[in-house]
N, C-alpha and C positions, 0 to 999 in steps of 0.2 A: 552637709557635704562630708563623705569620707576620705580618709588620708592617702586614698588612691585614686582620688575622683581629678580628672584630668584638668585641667586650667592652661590661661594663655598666661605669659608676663614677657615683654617686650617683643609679642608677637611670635614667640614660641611657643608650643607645647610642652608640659611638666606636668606631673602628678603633685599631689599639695604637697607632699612630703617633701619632693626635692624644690619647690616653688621655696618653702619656708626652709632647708638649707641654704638656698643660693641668697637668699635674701639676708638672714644670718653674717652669710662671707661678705655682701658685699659692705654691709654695714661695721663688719669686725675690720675687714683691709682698709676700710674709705674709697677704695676705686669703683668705680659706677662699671660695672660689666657688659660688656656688648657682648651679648650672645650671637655668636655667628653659628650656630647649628642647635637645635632643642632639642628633646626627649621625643621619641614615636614617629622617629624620622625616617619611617623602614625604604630603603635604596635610595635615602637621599645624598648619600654621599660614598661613592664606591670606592672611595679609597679610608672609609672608615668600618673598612668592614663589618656591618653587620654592629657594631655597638650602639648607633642612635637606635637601634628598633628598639629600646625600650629606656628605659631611664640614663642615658648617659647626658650629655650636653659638651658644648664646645664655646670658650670665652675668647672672643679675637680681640689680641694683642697688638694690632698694628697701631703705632707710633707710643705705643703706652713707656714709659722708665721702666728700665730695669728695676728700681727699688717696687714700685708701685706692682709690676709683673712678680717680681717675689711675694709680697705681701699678700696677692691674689691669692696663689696657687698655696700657702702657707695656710690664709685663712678657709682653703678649702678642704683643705686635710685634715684643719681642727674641725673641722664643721661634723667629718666623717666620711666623707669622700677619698676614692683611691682619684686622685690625680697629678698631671703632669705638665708640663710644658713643654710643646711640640714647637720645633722652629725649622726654617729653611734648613738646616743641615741634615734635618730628618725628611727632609722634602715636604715641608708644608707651609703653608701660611702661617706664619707667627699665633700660637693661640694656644692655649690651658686646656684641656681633654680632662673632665673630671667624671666619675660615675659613684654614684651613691651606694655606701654599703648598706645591708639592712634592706633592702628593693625588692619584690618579688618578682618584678617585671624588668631585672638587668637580663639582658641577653647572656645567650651562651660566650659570643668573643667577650660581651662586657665582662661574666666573671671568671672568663681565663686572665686579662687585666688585671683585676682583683688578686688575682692569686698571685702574680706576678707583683702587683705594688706588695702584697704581704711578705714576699721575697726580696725585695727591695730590686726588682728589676723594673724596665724602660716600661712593658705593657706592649714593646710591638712586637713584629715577628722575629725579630734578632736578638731579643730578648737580654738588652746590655745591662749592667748593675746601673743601678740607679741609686748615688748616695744623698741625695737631697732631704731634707729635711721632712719627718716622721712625728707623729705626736708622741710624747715618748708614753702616754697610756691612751691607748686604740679607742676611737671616737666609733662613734652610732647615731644616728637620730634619735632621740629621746621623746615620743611623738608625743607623750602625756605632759613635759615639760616645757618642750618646744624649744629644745636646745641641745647642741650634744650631749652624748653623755659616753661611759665607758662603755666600750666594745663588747659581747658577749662571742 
């Protein structure tokens, strides 16, 4: 099986690569992740523009703590992923929006996103700063390792 060969994990679709990041976070935070959107989700979600058509995913947050909601989104950063936490003020259901750097199959909005978390902005259209928490040396998939590693 190659590290883009597609798979299910709680009913989603992922490529192994980001299968074996999320699996990473959820074991590095301890929160067990509800995926409420997966990878290859092309017009499954129109208010996500165009990001699930390929490796991004979405982790819903409803009733989770706030500590436990930070730890997610923390440990998905180190994982290597540009991600964030979307909430009703941004007009969404409470949930973590993360997409894998490193992906040949992030979409085009996924890596406008990308270039924005490397900006330290929001990822949406309004494009706000975004000061939350950054690894302070830039994570990657490390596919040979099976764990992050430094960003190139």
């Amino acid at each position: 099986m190659g590290r883009w060969t597609h798979r299910k994990y709680k009913g989603k679709t992922f490529n192994r690569q980001t299968y074996r990041m999320i699996r990473w976070a959820e074991k590095r935070s301890g929160v067990d992740f509800n995926i409420a959107q997966g990878s290859f989700n092309k017009g499954g979600v129109s208010k996500s523009a165009g990001t699930h058509d390929g490796s991004a995913l979405d982790v819903g947050m409803w009733g989770v703590s706030r500590k436990d909601r930070i730890r997610a989104v923390r440990a998905l950063k180190d994982a290597g992923f540009g991600a964030w936490f979307r909430s009703a003020k941004d007009g969404w259901d409470p949930h973590i929006h993360a997409i894998p750097f490193n992906d040949p199959y992030a979409s085009p909005s996924a890596k406008d996103q990308l270039r924005d978390f490397d900006n330290r902005k929001d990822g949406l259209y309004y494009s706000r700063a975004d000061n939350t928490y950054r690894p302070k040396v830039r994570r990657r998939w490390g596919w040979i390792r099976n764990r992050p590693v430094k960003r190139r």
